[in-house]
PANUGU-224651 format. One record per atom (N, C-alpha, C, O): residue number from 1; x, y, z; atom name. Coordinates in nm, 4 decimals. Example, Ala and Ser with C-alpha at 12.3 -4.5 7.8 and 13.67 -1.06 7.14 Angstrom:
2
+-------+----------+----------+----------+------+
| mikol |     east |    north |       up | papa |
+-------+----------+----------+----------+------+
|     1 |   1.3190 |  -0.5690 |   0.7800 |    N |
|     1 |   1.2300 |  -0.4500 |   0.7800 |   CA |
|     1 |   1.3200 |  -0.3300 |   0.7800 |    C |
|     1 |   1.4236 |  -0.3319 |   0.8465 |    O |
|     2 |   1.2850 |  -0.2250 |   0.7080 |    N |
|     2 |   1.3670 |  -0.1060 |   0.7140 |   CA |
|     2 |   1.2900 |   0.0030 |   0.7870 |    C |
|     2 |   1.3409 |   0.1138 |   0.8039 |    O |
+-------+----------+----------+----------+------+
end
This chain:
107
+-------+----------+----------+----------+------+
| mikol |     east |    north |       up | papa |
+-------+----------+----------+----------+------+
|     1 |   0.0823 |  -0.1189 |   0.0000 |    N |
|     1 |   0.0000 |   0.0000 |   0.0000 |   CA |
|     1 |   0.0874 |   0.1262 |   0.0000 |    C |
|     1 |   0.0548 |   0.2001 |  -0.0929 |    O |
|     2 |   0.2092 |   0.1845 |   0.0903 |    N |
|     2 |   0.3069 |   0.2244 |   0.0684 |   CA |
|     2 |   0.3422 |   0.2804 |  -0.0597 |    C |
|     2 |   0.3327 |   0.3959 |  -0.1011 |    O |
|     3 |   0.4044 |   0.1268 |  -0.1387 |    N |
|     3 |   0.4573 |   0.1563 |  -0.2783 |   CA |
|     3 |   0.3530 |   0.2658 |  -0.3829 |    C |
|     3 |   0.3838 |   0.3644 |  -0.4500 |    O |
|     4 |   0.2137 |   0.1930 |  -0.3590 |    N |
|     4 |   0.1153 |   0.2534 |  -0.4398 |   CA |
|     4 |   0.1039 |   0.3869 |  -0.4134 |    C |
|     4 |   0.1072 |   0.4652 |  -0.5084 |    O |
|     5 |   0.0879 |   0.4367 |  -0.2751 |    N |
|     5 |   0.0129 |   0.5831 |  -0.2064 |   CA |
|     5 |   0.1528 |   0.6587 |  -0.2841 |    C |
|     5 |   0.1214 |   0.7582 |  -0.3494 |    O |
|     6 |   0.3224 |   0.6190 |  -0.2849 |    N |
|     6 |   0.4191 |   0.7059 |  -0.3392 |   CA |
|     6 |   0.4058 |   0.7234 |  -0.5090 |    C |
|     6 |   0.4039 |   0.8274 |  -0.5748 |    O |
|     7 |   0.3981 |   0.5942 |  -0.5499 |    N |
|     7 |   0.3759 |   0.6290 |  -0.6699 |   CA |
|     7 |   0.2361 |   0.7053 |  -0.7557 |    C |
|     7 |   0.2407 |   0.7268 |  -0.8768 |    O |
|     8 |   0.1167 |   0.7399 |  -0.6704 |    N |
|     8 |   0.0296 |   0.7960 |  -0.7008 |   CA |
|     8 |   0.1101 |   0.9184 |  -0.6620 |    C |
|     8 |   0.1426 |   0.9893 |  -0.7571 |    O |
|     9 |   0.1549 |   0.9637 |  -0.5226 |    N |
|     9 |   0.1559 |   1.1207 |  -0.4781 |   CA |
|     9 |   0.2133 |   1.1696 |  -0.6204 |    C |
|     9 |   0.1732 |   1.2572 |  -0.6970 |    O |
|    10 |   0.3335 |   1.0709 |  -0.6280 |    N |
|    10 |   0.4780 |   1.1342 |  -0.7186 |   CA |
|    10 |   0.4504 |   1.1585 |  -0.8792 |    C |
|    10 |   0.4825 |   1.2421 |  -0.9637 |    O |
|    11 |   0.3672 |   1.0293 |  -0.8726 |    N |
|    11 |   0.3316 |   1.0405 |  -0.9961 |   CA |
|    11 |   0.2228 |   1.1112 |  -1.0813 |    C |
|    11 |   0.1943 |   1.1088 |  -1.2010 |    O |
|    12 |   0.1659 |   1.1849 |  -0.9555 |    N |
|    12 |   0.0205 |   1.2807 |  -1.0032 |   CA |
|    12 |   0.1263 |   1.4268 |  -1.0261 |    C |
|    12 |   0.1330 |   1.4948 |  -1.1285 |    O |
|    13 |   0.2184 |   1.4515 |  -0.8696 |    N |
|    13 |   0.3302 |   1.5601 |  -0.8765 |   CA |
|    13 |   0.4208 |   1.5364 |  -0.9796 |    C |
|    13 |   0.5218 |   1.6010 |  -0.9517 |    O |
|    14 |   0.4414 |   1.4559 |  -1.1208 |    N |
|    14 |   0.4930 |   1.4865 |  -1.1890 |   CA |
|    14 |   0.4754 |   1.4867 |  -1.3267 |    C |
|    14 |   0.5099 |   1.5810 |  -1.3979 |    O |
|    15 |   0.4050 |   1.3494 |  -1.3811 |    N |
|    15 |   0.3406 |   1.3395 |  -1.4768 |   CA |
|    15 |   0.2262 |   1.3336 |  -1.5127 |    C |
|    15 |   0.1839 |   1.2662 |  -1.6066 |    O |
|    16 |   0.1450 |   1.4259 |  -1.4188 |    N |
|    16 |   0.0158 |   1.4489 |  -1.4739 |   CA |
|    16 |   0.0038 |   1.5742 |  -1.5525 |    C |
|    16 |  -0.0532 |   1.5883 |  -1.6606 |    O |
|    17 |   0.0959 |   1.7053 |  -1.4476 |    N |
|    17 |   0.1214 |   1.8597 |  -1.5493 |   CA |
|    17 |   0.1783 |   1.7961 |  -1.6473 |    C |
|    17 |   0.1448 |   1.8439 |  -1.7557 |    O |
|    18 |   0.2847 |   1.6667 |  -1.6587 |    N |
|    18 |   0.3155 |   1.6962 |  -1.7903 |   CA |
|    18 |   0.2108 |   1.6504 |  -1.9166 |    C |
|    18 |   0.2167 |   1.6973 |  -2.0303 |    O |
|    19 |   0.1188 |   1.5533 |  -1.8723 |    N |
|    19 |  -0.0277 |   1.5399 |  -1.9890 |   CA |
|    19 |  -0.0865 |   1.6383 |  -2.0079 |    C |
|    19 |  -0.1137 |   1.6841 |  -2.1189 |    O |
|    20 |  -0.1292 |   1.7096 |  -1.8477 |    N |
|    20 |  -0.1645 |   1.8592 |  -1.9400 |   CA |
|    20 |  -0.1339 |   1.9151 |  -2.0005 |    C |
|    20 |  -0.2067 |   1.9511 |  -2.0930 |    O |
|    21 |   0.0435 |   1.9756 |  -1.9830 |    N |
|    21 |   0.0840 |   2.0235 |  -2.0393 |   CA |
|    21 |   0.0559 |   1.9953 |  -2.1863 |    C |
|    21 |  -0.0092 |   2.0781 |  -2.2500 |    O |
|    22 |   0.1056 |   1.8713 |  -2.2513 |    N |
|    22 |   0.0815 |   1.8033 |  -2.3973 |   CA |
|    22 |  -0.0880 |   1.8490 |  -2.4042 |    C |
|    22 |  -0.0821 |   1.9633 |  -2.4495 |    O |
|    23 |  -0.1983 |   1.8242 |  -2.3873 |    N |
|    23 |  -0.3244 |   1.7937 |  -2.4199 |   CA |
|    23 |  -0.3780 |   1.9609 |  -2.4239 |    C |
|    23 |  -0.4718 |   1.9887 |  -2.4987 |    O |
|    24 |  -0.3246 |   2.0502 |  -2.3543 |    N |
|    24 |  -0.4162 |   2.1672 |  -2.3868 |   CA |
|    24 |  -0.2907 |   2.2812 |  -2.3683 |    C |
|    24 |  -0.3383 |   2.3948 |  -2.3674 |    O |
|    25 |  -0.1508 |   2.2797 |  -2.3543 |    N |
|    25 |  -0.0320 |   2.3927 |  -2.4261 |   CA |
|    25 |   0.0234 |   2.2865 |  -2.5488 |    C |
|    25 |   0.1396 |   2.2507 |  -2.5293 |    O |
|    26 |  -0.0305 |   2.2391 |  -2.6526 |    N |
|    26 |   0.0833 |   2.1553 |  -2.7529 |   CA |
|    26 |   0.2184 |   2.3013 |  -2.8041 |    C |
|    26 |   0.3248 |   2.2803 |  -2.8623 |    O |
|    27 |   0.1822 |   2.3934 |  -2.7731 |    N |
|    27 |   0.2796 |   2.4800 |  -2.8629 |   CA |
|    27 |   0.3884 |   2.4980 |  -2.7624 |    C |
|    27 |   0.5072 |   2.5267 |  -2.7770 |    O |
|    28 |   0.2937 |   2.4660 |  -2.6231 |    N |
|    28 |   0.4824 |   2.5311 |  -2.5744 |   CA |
|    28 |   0.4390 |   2.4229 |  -2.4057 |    C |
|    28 |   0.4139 |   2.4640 |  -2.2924 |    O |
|    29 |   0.4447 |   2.3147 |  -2.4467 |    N |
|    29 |   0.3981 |   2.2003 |  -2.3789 |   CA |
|    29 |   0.5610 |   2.1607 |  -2.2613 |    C |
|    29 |   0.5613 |   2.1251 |  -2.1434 |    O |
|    30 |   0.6430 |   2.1781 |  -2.3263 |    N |
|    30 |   0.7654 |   2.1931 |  -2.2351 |   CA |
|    30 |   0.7795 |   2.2957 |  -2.1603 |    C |
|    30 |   0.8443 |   2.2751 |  -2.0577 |    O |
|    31 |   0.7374 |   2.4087 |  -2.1783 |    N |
|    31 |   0.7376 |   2.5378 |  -2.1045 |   CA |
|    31 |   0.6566 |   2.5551 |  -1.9879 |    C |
|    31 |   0.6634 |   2.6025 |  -1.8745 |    O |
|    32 |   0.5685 |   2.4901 |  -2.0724 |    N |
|    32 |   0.3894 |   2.4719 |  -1.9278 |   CA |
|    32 |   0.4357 |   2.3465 |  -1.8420 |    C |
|    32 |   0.3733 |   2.3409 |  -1.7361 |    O |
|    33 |   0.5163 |   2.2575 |  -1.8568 |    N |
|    33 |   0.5420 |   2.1026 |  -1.7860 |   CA |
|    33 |   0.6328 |   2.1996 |  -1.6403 |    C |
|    33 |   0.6154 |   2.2013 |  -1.5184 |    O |
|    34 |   0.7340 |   2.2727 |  -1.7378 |    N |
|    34 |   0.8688 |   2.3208 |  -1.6558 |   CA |
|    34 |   0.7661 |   2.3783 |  -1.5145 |    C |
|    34 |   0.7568 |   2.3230 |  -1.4049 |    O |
|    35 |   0.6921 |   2.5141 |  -1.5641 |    N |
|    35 |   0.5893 |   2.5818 |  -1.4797 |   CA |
|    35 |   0.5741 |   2.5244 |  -1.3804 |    C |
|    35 |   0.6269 |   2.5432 |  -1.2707 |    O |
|    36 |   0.4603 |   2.4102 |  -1.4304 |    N |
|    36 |   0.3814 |   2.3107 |  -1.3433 |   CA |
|    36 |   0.4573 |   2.2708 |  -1.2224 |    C |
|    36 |   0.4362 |   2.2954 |  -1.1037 |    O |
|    37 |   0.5468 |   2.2062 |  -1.2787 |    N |
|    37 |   0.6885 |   2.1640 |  -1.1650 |   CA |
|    37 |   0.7298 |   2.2400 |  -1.0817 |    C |
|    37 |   0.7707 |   2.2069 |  -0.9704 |    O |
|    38 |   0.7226 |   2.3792 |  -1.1371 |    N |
|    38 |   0.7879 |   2.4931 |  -1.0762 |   CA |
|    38 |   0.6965 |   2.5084 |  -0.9526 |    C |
|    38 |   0.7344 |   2.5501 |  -0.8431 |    O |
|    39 |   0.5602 |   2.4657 |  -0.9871 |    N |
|    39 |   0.4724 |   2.5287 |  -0.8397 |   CA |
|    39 |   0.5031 |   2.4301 |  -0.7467 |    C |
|    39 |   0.4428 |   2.4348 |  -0.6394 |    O |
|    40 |   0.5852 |   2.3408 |  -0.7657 |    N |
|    40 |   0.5977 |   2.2378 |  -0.6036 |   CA |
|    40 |   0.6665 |   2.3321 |  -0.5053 |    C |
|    40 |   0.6614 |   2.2985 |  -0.3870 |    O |
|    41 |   0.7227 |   2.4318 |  -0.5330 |    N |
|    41 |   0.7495 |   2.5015 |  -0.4788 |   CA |
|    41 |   0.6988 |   2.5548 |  -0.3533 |    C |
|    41 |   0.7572 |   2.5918 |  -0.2514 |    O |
|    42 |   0.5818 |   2.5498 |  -0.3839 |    N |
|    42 |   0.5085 |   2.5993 |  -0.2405 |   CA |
|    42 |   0.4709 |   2.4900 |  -0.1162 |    C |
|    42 |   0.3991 |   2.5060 |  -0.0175 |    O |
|    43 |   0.5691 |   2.3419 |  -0.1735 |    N |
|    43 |   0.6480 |   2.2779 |  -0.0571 |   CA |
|    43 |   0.6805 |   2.3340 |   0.0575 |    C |
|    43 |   0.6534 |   2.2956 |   0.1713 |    O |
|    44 |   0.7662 |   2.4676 |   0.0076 |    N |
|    44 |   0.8498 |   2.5179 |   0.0833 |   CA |
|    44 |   0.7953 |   2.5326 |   0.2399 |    C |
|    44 |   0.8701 |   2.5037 |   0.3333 |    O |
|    45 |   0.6546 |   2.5813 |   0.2624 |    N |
|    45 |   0.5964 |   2.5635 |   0.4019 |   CA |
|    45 |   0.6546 |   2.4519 |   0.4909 |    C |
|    45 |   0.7202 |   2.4549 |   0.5950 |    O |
|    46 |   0.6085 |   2.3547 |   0.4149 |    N |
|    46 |   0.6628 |   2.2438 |   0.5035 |   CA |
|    46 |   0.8002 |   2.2353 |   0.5946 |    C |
|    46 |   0.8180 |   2.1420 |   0.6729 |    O |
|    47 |   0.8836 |   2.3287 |   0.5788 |    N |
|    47 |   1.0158 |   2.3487 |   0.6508 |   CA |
|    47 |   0.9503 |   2.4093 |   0.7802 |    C |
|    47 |   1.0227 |   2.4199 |   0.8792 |    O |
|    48 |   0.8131 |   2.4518 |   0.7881 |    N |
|    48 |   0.7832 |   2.5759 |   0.8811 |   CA |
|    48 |   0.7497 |   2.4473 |   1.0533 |    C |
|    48 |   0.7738 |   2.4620 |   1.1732 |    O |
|    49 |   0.6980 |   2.3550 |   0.9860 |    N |
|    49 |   0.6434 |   2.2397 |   1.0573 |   CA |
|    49 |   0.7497 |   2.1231 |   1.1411 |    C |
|    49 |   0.8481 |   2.0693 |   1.0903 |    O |
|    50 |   0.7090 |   2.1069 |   1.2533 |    N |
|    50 |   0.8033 |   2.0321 |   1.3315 |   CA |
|    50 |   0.7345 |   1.8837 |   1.2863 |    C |
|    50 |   0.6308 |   1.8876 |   1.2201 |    O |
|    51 |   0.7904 |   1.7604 |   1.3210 |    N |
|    51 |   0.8987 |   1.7322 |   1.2116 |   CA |
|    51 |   0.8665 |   1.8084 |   1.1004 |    C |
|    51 |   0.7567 |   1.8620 |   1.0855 |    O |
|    52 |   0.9861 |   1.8170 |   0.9983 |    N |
|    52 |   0.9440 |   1.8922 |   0.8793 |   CA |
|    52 |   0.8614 |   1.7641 |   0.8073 |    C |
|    52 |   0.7518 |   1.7835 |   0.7548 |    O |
|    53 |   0.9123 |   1.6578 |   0.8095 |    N |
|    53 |   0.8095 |   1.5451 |   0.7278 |   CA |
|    53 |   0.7902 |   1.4340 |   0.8245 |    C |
|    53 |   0.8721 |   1.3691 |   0.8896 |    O |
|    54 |   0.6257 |   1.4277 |   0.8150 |    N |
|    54 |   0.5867 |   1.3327 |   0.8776 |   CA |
|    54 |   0.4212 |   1.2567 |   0.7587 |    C |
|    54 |   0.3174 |   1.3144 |   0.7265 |    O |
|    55 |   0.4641 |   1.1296 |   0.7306 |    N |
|    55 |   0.4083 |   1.0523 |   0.6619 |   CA |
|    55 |   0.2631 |   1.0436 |   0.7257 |    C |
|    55 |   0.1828 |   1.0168 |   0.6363 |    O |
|    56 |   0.2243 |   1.0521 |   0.8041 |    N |
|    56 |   0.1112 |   1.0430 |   0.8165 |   CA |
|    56 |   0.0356 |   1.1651 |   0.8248 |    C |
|    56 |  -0.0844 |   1.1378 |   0.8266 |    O |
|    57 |   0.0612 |   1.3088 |   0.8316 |    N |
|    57 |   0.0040 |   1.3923 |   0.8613 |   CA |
|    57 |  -0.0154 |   1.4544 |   0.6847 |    C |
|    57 |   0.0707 |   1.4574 |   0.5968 |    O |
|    58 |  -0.1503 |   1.4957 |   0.6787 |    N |
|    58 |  -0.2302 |   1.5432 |   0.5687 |   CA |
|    58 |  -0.1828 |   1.7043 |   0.5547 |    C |
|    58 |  -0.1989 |   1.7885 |   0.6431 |    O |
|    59 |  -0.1099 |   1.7321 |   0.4004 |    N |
|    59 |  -0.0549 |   1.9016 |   0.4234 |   CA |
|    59 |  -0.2237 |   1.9829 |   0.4030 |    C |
|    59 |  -0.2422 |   2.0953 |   0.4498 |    O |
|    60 |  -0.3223 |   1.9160 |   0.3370 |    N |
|    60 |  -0.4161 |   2.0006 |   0.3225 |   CA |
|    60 |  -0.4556 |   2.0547 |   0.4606 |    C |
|    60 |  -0.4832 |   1.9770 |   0.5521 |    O |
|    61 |  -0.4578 |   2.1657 |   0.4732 |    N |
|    61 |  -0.5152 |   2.2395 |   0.5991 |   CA |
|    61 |  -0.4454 |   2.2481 |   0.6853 |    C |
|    61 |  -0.4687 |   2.3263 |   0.7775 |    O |
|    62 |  -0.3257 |   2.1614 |   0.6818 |    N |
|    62 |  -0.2225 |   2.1799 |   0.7990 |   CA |
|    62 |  -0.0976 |   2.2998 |   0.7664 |    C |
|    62 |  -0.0694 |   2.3851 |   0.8505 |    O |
|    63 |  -0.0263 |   2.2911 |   0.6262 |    N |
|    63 |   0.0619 |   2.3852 |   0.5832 |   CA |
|    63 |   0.0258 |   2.5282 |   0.5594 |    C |
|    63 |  -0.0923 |   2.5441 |   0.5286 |    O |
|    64 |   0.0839 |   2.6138 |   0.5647 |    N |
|    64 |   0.0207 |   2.7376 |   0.6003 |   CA |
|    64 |  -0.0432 |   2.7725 |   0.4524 |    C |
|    64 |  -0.1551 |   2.8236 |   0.4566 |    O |
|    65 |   0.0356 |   2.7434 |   0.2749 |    N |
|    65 |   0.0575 |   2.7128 |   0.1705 |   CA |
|    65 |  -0.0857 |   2.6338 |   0.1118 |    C |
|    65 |  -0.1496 |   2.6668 |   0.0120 |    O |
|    66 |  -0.1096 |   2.5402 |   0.1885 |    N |
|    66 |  -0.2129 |   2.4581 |   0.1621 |   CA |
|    66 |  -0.3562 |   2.4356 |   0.2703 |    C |
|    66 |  -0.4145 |   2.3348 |   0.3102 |    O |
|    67 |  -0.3776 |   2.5912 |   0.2936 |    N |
|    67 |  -0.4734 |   2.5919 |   0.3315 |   CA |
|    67 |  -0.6221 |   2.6262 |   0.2578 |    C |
|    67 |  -0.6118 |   2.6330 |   0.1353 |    O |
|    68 |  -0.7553 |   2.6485 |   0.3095 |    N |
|    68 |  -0.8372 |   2.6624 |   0.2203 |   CA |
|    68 |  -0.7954 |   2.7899 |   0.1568 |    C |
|    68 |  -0.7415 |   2.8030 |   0.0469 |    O |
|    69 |  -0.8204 |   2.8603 |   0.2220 |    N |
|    69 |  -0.8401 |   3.0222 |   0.1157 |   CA |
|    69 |  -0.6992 |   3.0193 |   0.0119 |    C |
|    69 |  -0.7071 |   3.1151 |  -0.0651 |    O |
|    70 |  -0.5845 |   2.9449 |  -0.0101 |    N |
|    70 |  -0.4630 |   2.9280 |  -0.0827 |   CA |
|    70 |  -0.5227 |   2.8375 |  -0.1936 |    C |
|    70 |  -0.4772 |   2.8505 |  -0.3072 |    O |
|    71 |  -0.6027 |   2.7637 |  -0.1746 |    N |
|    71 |  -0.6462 |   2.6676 |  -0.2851 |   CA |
|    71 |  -0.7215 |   2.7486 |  -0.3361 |    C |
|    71 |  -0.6771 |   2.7970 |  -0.4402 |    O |
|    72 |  -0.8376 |   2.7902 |  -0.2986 |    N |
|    72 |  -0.9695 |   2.8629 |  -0.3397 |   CA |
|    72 |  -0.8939 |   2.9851 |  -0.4512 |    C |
|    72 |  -0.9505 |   3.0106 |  -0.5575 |    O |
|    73 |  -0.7775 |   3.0466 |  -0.4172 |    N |
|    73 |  -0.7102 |   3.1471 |  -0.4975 |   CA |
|    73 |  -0.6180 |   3.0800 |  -0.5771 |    C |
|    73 |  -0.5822 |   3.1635 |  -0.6602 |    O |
|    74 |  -0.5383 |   2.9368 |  -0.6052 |    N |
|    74 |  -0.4739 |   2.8844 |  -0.6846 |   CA |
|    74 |  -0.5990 |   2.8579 |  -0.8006 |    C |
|    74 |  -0.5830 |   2.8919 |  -0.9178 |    O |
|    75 |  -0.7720 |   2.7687 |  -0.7337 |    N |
|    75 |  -0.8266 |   2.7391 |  -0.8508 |   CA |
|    75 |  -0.8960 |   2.8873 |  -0.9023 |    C |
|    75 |  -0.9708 |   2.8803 |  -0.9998 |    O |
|    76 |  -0.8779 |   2.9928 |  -0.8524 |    N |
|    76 |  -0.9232 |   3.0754 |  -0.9423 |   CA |
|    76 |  -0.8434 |   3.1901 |  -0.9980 |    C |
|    76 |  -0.8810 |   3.3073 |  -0.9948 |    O |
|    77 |  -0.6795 |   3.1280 |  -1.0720 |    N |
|    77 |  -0.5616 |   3.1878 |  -1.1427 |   CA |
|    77 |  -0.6327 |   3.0975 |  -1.2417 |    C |
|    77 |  -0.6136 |   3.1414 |  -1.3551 |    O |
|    78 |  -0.7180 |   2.9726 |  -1.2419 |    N |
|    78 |  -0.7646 |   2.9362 |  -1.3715 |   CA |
|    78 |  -0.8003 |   3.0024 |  -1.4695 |    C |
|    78 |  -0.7779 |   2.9784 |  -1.5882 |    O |
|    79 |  -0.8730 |   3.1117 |  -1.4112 |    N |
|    79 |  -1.0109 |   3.1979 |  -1.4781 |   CA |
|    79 |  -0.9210 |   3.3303 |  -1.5313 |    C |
|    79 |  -0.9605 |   3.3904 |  -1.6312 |    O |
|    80 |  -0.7941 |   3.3752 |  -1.4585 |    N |
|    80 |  -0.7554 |   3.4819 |  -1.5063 |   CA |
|    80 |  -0.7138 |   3.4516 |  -1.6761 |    C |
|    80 |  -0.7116 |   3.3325 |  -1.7071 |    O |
|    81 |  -0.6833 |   3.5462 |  -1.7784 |    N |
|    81 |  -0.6688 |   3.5677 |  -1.9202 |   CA |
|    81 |  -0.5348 |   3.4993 |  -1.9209 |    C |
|    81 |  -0.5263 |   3.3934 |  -1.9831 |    O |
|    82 |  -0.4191 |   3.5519 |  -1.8531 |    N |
|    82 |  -0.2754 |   3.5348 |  -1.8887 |   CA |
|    82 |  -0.2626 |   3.3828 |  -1.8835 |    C |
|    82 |  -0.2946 |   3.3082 |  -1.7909 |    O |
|    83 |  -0.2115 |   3.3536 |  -1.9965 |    N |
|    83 |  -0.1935 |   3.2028 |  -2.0147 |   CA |
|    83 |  -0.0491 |   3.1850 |  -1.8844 |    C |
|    83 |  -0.0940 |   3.1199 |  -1.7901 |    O |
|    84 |   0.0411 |   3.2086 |  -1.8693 |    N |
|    84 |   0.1353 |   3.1874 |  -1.7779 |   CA |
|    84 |   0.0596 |   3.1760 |  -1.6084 |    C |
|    84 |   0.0899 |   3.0902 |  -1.5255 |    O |
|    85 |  -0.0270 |   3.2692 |  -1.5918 |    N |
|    85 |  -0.0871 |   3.2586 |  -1.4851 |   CA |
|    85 |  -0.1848 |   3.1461 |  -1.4741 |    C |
|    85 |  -0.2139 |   3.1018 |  -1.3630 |    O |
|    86 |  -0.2341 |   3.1002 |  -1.5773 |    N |
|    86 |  -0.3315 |   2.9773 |  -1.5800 |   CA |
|    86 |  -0.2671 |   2.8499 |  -1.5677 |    C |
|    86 |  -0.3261 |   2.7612 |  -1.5061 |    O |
|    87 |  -0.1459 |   2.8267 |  -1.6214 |    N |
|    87 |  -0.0532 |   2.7344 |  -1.6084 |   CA |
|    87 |   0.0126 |   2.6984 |  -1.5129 |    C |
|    87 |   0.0463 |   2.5808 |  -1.4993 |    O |
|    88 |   0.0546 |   2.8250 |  -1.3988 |    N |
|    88 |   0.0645 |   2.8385 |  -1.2649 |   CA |
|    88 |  -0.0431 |   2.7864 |  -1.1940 |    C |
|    88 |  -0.0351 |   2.6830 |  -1.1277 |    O |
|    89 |  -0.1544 |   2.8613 |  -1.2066 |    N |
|    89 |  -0.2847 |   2.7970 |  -1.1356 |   CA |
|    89 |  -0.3031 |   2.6729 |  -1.1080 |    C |
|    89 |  -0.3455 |   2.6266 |  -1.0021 |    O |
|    90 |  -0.2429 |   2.5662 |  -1.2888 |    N |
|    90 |  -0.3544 |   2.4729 |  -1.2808 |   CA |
|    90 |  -0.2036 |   2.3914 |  -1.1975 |    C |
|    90 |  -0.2493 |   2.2992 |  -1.1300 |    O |
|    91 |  -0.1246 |   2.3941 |  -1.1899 |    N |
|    91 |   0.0016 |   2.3526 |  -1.0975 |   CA |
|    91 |   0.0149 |   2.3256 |  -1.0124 |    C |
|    91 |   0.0696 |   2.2255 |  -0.9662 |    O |
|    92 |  -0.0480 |   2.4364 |  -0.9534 |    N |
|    92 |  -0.0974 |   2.4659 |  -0.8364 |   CA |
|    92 |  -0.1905 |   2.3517 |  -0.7614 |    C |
|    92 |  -0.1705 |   2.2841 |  -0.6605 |    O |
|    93 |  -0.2936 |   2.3588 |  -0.8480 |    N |
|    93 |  -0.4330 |   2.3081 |  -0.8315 |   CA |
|    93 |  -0.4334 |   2.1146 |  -0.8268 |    C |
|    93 |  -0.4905 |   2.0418 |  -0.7456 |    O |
|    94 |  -0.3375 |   2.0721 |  -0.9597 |    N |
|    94 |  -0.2666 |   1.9778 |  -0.9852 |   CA |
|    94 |  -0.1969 |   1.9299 |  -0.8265 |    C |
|    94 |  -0.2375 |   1.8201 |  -0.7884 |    O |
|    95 |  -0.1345 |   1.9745 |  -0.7674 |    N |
|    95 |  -0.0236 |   1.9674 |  -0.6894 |   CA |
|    95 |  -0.1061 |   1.9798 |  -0.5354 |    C |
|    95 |  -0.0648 |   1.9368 |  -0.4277 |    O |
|    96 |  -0.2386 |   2.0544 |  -0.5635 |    N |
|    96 |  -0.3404 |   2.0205 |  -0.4292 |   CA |
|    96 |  -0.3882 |   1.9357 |  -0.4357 |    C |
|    96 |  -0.4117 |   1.8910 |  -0.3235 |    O |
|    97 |  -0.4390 |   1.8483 |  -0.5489 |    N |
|    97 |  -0.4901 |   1.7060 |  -0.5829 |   CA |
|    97 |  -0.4095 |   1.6063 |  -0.5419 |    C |
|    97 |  -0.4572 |   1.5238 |  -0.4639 |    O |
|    98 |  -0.3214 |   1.5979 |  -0.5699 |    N |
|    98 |  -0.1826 |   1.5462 |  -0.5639 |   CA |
|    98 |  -0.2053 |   1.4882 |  -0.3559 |    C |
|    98 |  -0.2376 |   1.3835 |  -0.2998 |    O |
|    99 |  -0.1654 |   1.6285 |  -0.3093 |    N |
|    99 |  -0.1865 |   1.6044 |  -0.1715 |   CA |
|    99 |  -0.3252 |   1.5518 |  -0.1415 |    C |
|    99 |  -0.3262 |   1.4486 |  -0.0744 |    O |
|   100 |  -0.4299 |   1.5960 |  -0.1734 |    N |
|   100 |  -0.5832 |   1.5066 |  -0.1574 |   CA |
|   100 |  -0.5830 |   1.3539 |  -0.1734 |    C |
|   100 |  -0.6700 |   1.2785 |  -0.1297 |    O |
|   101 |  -0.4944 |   1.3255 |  -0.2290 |    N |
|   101 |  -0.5157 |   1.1899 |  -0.2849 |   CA |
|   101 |  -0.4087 |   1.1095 |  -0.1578 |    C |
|   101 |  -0.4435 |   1.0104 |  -0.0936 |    O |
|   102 |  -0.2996 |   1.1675 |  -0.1464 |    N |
|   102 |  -0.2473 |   1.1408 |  -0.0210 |   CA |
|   102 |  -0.3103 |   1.1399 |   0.1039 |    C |
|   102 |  -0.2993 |   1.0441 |   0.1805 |    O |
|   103 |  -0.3643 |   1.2227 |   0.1254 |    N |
|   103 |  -0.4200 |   1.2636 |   0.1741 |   CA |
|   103 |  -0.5510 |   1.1172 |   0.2759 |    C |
|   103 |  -0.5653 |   1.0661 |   0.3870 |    O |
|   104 |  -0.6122 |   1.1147 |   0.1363 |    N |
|   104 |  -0.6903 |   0.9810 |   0.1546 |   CA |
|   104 |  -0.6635 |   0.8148 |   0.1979 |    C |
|   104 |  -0.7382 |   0.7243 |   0.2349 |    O |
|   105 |  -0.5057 |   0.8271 |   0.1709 |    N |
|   105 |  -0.4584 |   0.7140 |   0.2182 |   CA |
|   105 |  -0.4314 |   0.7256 |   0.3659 |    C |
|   105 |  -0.4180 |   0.6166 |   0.4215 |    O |
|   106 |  -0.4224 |   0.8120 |   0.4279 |    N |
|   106 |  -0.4023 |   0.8261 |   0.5767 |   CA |
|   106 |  -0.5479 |   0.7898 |   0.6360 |    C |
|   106 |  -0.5654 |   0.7302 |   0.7423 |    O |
|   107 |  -0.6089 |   0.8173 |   0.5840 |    N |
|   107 |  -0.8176 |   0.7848 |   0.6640 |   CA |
|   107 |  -0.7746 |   0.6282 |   0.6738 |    C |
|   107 |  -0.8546 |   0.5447 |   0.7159 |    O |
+-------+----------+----------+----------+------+
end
């Protein structure tokens, strides 16, 4: 169960922006992948937290990064015009799923 819950987290955090990327940026589908990646960034909370990593604890609602009103404003960089900001968004948004799904293996 382990093996599975890592290879879902990792594998939603890495190759899922990159299908998006391909399926709706084909013109600059490497550029939007790089992005996507780029928003794991907001990892960075997690340094804020004693232990900094602990496998059983859920970042939704716990990281300062991944709280509600941070999601609620990542899924709505969807809606803004600027394609760079939408690509950020959906990264974002991608990368809160990501933790949800983790998330679920701890219940």
């Amino acid at each position: 169960m382990l093996i599975l819950r890592f290879v879902l987290h990792y594998g939603i955090h890495l190759l899922l922006p990159g299908v998006f990327a391909w399926v709706f940026f084909k013109n600059r589908w490497k550029q939007a992948w790089l992005l996507m990646l780029g928003t794991m960034i907001i990892d960075i909370d997690h340094l804020l937290a004693i232990p900094i990593f602990d496998a059983n604890r859920c970042s939704l609602g716990f990281h300062p990064l991944h709280t509600w009103p941070f999601i609620i404003l990542y899924f709505s960089f969807l809606f803004i015009p600027n394609i760079y900001v939408r690509i950020i968004g959906l990264g974002l948004v991608i990368h809160m799923f990501a933790d949800l799904i983790d998330c679920l293996f701890i219940l």
